[in-house]
C-alpha positions as CSV (number, residue, x, y, z in Angstrom):
1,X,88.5,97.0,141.4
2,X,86.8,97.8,137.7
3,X,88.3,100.7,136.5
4,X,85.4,102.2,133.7
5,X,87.6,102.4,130.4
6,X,86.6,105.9,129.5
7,X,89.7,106.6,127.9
8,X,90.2,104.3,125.3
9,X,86.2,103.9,124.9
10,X,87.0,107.5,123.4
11,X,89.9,106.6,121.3
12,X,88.1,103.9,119.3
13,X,85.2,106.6,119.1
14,X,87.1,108.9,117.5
15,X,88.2,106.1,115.3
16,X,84.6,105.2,114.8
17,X,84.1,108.9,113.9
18,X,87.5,109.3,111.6
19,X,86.0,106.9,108.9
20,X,83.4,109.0,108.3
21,X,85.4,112.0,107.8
22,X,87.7,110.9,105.8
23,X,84.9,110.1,103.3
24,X,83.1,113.5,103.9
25,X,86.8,114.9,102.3
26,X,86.6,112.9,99.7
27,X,83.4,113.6,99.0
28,X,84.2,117.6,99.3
29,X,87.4,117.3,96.7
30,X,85.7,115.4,94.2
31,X,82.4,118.1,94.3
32,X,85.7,120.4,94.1
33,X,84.4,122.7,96.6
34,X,87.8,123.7,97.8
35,X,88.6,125.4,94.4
36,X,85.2,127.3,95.1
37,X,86.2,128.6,97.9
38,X,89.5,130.3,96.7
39,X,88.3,133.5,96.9
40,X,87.1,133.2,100.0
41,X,84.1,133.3,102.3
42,X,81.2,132.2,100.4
43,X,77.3,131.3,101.1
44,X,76.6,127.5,101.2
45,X,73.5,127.8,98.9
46,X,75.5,129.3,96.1
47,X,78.1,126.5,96.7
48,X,75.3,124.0,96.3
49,X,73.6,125.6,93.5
50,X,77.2,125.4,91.4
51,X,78.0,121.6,92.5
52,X,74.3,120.9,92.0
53,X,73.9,119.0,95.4
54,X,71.4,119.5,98.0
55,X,71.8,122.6,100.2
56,X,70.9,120.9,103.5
57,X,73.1,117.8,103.0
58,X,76.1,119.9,101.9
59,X,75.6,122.3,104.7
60,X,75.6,119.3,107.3
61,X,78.9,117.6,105.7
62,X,80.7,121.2,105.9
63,X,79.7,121.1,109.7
64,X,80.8,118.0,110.0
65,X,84.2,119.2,108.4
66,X,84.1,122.2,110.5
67,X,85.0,120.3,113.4
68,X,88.0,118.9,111.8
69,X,89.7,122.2,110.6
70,X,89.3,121.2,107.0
71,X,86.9,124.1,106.4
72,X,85.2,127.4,108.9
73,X,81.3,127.3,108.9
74,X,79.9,130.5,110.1
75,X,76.2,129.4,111.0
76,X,74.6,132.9,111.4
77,X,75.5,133.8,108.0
78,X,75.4,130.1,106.6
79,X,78.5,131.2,105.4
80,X,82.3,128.8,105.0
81,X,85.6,129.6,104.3
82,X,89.0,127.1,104.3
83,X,91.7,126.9,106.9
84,X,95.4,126.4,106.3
85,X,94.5,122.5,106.6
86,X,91.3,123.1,104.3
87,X,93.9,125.3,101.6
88,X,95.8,122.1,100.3
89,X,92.7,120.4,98.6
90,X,92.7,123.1,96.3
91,X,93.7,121.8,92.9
92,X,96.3,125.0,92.4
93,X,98.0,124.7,95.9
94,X,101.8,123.8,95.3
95,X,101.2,121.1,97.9
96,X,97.9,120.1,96.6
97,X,97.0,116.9,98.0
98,X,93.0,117.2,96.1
99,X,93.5,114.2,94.3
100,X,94.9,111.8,96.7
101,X,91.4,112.6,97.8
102,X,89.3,113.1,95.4
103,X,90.6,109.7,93.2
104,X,89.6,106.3,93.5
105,X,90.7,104.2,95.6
106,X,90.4,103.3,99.3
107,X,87.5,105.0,100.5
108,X,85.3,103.0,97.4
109,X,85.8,99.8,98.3
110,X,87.0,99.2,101.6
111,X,83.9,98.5,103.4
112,X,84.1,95.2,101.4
113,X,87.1,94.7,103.5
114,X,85.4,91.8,105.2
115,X,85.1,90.0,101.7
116,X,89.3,90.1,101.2
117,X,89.4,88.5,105.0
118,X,87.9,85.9,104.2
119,X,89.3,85.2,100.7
120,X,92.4,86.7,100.6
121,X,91.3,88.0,97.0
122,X,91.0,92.3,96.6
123,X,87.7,93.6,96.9
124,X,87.7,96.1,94.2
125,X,85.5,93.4,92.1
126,X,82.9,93.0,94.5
127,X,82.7,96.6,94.4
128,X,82.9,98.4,91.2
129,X,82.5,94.9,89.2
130,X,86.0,95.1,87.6
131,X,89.3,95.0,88.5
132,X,90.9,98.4,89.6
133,X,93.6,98.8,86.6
134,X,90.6,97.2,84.3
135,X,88.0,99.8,85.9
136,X,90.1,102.8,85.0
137,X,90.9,102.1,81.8
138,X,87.4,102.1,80.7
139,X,87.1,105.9,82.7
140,X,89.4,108.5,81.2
141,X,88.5,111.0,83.7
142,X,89.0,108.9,86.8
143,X,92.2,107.5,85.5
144,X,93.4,111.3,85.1
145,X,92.7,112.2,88.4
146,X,94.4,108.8,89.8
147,X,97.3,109.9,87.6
148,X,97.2,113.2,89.5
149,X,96.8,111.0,92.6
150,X,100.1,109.6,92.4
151,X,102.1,112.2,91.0
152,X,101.5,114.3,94.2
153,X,102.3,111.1,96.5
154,X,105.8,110.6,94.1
155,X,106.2,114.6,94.9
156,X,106.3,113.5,98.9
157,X,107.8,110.4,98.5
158,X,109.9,109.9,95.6
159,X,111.2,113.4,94.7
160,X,113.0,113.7,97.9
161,X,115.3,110.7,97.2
162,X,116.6,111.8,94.1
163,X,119.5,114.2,95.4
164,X,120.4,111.7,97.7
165,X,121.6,109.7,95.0
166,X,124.7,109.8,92.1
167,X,123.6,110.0,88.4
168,X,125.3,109.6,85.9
169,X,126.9,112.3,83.6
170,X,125.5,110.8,80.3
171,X,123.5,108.3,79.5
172,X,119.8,106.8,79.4
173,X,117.6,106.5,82.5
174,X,114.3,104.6,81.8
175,X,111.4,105.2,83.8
176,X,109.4,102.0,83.6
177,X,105.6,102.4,85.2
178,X,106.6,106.0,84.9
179,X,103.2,107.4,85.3
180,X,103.1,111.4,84.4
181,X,106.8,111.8,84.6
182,X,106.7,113.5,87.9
183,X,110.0,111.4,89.2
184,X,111.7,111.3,85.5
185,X,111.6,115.1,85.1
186,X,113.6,115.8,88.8
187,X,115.9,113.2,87.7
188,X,116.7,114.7,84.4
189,X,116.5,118.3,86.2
190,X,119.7,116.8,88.5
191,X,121.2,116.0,85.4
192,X,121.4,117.5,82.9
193,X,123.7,115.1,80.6
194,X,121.5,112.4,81.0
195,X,118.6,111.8,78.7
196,X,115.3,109.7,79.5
197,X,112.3,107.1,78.4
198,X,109.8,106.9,80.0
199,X,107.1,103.9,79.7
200,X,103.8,103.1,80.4
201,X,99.8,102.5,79.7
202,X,98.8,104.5,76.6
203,X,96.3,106.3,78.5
204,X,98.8,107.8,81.0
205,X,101.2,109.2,78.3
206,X,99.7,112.5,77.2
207,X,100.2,113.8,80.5
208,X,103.4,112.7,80.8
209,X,103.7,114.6,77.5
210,X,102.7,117.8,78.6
211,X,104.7,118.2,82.0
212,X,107.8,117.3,79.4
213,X,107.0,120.1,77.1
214,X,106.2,122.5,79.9
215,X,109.3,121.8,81.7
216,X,111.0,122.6,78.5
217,X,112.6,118.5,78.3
218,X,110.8,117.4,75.5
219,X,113.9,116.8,73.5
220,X,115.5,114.9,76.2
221,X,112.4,112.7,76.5
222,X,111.1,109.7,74.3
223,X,107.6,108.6,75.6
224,X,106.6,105.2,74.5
225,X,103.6,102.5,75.6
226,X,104.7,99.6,77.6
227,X,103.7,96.5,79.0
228,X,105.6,95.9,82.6
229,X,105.9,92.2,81.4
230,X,108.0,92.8,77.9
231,X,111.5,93.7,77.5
232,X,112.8,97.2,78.0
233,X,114.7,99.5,75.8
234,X,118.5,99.7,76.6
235,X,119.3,102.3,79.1
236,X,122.0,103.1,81.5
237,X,119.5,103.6,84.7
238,X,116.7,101.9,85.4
239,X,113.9,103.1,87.4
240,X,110.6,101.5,89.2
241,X,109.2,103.7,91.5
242,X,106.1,102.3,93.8
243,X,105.6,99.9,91.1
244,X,105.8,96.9,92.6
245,X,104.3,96.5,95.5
246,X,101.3,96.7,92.8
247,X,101.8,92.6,92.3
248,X,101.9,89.5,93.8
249,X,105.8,87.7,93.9
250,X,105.4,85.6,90.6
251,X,104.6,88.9,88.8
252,X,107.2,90.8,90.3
253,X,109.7,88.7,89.3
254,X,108.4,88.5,85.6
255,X,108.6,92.6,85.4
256,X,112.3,92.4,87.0
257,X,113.0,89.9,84.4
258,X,111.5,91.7,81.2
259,X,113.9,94.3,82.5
260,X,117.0,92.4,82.8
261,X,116.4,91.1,79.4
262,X,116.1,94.6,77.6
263,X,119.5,95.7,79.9
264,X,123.0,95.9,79.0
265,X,125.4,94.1,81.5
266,X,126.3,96.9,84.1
267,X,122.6,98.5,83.7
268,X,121.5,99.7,87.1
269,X,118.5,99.2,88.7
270,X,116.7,101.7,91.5
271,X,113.4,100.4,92.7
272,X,111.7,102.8,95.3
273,X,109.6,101.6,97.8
274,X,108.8,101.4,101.6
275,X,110.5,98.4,103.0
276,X,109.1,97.1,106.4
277,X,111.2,96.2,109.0
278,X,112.7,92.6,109.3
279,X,111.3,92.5,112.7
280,X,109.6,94.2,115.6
281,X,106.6,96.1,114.7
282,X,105.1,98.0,111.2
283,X,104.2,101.7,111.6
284,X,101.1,102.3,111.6
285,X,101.7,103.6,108.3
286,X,103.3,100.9,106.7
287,X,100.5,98.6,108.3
288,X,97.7,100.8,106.4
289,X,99.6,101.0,102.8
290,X,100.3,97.2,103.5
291,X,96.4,96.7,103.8
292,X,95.4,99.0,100.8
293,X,97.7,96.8,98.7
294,X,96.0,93.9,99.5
295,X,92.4,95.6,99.2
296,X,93.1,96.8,95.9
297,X,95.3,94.2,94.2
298,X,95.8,90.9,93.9
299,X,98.6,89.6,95.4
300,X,99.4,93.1,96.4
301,X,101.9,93.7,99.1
302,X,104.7,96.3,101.2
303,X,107.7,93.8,101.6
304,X,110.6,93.9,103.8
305,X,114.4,94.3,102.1
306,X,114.7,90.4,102.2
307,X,112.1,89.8,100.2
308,X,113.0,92.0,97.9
309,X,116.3,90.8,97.6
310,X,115.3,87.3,97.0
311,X,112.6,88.5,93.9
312,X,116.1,90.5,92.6
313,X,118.1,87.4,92.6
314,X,115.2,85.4,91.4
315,X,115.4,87.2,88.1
316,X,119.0,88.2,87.4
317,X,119.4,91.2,89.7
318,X,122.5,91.3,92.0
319,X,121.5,93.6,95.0
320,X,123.9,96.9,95.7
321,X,122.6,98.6,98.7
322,X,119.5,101.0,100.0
323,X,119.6,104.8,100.6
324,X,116.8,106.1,103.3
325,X,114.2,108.6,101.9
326,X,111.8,110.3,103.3
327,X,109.7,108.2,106.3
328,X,107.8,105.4,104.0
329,X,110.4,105.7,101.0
330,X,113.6,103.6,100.6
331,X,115.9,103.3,96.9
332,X,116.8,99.9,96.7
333,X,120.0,99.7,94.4
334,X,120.7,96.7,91.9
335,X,123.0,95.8,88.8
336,X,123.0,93.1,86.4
337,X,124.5,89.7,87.6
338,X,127.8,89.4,86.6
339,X,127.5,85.8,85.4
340,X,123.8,87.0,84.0
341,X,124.2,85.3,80.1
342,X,120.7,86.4,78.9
C-alpha cells in the first residue's frame, strides 16, 4: 500500500527553508544589528534608519528570524529584542560567533556549487571574479573580519587541545599560518618558558600584534611575514593549525617541506586538523567542512590520518601519534626523520 511520505517531505522542507536562514543571519551580522540591539528592545524603524536599509524588508527578515529564536519580534509595537541564541552575534559576547557569520565565505558563493560539480575547480572565481585568498587581499576590511572569523573557530577548536598536550619548558614554538595569534598566545599562556614566532600574510600581522601587546606577551613574540612555501625560522615546536586542509596534496607537501628545511633535527611538528574516519561514514559535519574546502579552494580538502601520514613521510616528517580534541579537531604529532640529511 503507498504510504504518503509526509514526514520526510517535511524534513527536506525544512532543509529547503534552513538555506535561507542561514543567509538572513548573515545578512543581520554583517548590517551589525545584533550590536544594536545590546541595550535592548528597540523599534525596527530606528534599526533601519541606523543600518540605512529599508524598513519593510528589514522588518520581514527579523520575522523571518523570529521564528528561529535568533531574535523576538513584537508586531504590535513593531518592536525586537535578541534571545540567548540571538546574544552570541554580538561582536562583544565572550563567545561571539558574529564573524563566522558576518565574513566571507560560504554563503557568497555556494549557489555556484553546481559549477565545482561539474569541474571539480572552486567556485569562488565564478563568483566574486578572483580567487578567495586573491579577493581578500585586495579588501582590508573583509579580510579583518575573516581574520576575526577564524580566530573565534581556533577559540572552539584549537584552544581546547592545547592543555591536552606537553610543552616544552624553554624553547621556540613557531606558529606558521598563525593568523591573529589566537592559538600562539594560549600556547605561550601554558608556558611560560617558551617563547614564540608567529608567521603569516602581511595583512594579518597587525592584529596579531595587538592581541600580543594586550596580552602583555609582546616581548615573548617576534611577528614576521611569511610565505607557507619558504623555509622557516629555527624553532623547537612547530605549529600548523587548520592550515592545510587549505591545499591540494602537491602543495601540502611543499609547505611541510619548507618547514623541514628551516627545522633542526628533533624539531617537532603539531598539525591540527579534523581527520575523517578511515571508514564507515563522515559526520555530517566533517561532510559539510569537506565540501566548503572544495568550494572555496583548489584542491582543497578534510583528509583521513592516512593521508596525512603519507604527505608527512613525503616531505621528511616521521609521524608520532594524534591526541583527540574537541568533536572536529585532532593534533597530529611529527618529528624530523632521523635519517632526514637536508
Amino acid at each position: 500500500m503507498f504510504r504518503e511520505p509526509i514526514a520526510e517531505i517535511a524534513e527536506l522542507f525544512h532543509v529547503y527553508q534552513s538555506g535561507l536562514v542561514f543567509h538572513a543571519i548573515c545578512a543581520v551580522a554583517r548590517l551589525e544589528i545584533p550590536d544594536r540591539l545590546a541595550d535592548g528592545p528597540r523599534p525596527v524603524s530606528e534599526l533601519a534608519v541606523e543600518v540605512a536599509a529599508d524598513p519593510d524588508a528589514l522588518r520581514r527578515v527579523l520575522r523571518l528570524l523570529d521564528g528561529y529564536e535568533i531574535v523576538t519580534h513584537h508586531r504590535e509595537t513593531d518592536r525586537v529584542w535578541l534571545t540567548d541564541r540571538g546574544e552570541l552575534l554580538r561582536r562583544d559576547h565572550p563567545m561571539s560567533v558574529w564573524a563566522t557569520f558576518a565574513t566571507l565565505g560560504v554563503s557568497d558563493v555556494a549557489h555556484r556549487l553546481v559549477d565545482t560539480i561539474r569541474t571539480g575547480r572552486p567556485a569562488v572565481p565564478g563568483a566574486l571574479g578572483a580567487g578567495f585568498w586573491e579577493y581578500l587581499a585586495d579588501r582590508p576590511d573583509q579580510q579583518a573580519v575573516f581574520s576575526q572569523a577564524m580566530a573565534e573557530q581556533a577559540r572552539l577548536l584549537s584552544l581546547p587541545c592545547v592543555p591536552l598536550l606537553d610543552w616544552p619548558d624553554g624553547g621556540t614554538v613557531v606558529d606558521v599560518g598563525g593568523g591573529s595569534g589566537v592559538l600562539l598566545a594560549a600556547v605561550l599562556d601554558a608556558a611560560p618558558g617558551l617563547k614564540g614566532i608567529l608567521l603569516d600574510q602581511p595583512q594579518v600581522l597587525p592584529r596579531a600584534v595587538d592581541r600580543f601587546r594586550e596580552r602583555g606577551l609582546a616581548d615573548r613574540v617576534d611577528v614576521r611575514p611569511h610565505d607557507l612555501f619558504t623555509p622557516v625560522p629555527a624553532g623547537d615546536v612547530y605549529l600548523l593549525s587548520r592550515v592545510l586542509h587549505d591545499w591540494d596534496d602537491d602543495a601540502v607537501v611543499g609547505i611541510l617541506d619548507a618547514l623541514a628545511r628551516g627545522a633542526s633535527p628533533g624539531a617537532r611538528l603539531r598539525i591540527f586538523e579534523d581527520l575523517l574516519p578511515s571508514s564507515g561514514p563522515l559526520a555530517a559535519t566533517q561532510a559539510w567542512s569537506d565540501v566548503v574546502m572544495m568550494v572555496l579552494y583548489p584542491g582543497a580538502r578534510e583528509r583521513t590520518l592516512g593521508q596525512y601520514r603519507e604527505l608527512l613521510e613525503r616531505a621528511g616528517w616521521a609521524f608520532r601519534r594524534t591526541v583527540a580534541g574537541p568533536p572536529g579537531m585532532h593534533v597530529i604529532e611529527a618529528s624530523r626523520s632521523a635519517d632526514e640529511g637536508r
